[in-house]
ZAMARGU-4260 file (C-alpha; in steps of 0.2 Angstrom, whole numbers, plus 5000, padded with zeros to 4 digits):
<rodrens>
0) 4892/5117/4720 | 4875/5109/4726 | 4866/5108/4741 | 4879/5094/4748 | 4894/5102/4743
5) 4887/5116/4754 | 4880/5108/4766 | 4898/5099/4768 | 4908/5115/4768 | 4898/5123/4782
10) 4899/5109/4792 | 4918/5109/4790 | 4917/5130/4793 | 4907/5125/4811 | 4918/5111/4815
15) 4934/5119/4813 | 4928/5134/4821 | 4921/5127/4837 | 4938/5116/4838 | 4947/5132/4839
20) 4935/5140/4850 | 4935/5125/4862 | 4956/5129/4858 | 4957/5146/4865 | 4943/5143/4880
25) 4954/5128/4887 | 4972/5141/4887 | 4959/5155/4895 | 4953/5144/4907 | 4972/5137/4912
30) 4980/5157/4913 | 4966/5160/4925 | 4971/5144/4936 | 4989/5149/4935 | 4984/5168/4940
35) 4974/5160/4955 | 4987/5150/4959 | 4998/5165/4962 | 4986/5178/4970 | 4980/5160/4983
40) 4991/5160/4998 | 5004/5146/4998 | 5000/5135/5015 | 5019/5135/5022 | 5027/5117/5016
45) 5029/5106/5034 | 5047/5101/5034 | 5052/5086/5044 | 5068/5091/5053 | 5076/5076/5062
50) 5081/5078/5079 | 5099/5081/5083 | 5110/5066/5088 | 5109/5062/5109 | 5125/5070/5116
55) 5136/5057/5123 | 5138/5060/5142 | 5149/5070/5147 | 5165/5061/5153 | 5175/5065/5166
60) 5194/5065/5165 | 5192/5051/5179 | 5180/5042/5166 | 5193/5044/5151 | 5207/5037/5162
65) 5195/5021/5166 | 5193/5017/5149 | 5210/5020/5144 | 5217/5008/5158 | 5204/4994/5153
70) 5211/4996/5133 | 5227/4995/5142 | 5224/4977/5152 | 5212/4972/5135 | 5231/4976/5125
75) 5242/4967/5139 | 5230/4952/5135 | 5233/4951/5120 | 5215/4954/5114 | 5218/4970/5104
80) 5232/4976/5093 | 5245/4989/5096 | 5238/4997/5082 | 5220/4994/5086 | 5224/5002/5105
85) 5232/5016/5098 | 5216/5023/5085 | 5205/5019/5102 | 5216/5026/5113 | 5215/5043/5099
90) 5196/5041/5098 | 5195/5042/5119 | 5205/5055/5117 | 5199/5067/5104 | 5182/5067/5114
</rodrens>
């Protein structure tokens, strides 16, 4: 082997070797991150929680009995159905 066949295989020696020690710095340095990462405090994630729906008013019996009599004359004019009184009349009812 002459001088370029040694100079070659050193140069190929070095380069592999700083590849893998470039290799094992890069997996050091990213287990360190991680180890940080779980030692560090968390800041508490900020949920947005949507406000409950608005209550409907509270209605009175007196108020229920309005509203049933004007299905009742909107049924006698013809405007609503039996059937379409009937699931209103069960909507008033149920609350």
């Amino acid at each position: 082997m002459g001088l370029i066949g040694g100079m070659a295989r050193t140069a190929v020696v070095a380069g592999t070797a700083t590849a893998v020690s470039n290799r094992v710095s890069r997996r050091q340095a990213n287990r360190w991150a991680a180890q940080e990462s779980y030692a560090q405090p968390q800041a508490p994630q900020q949920v947005y929680v949507a406000p409950p729906p608005p209550q409907p008013a509270s209605s009175g019996s007196e108020d229920v009995i309005a509203q049933l009599e004007r299905l009742g004359k909107l049924r006698d004019e013809g405007v609503l159905t039996d059937a379409e009184f009937s699931a209103q009349k069960a909507r008033l009812l149920a609350g």
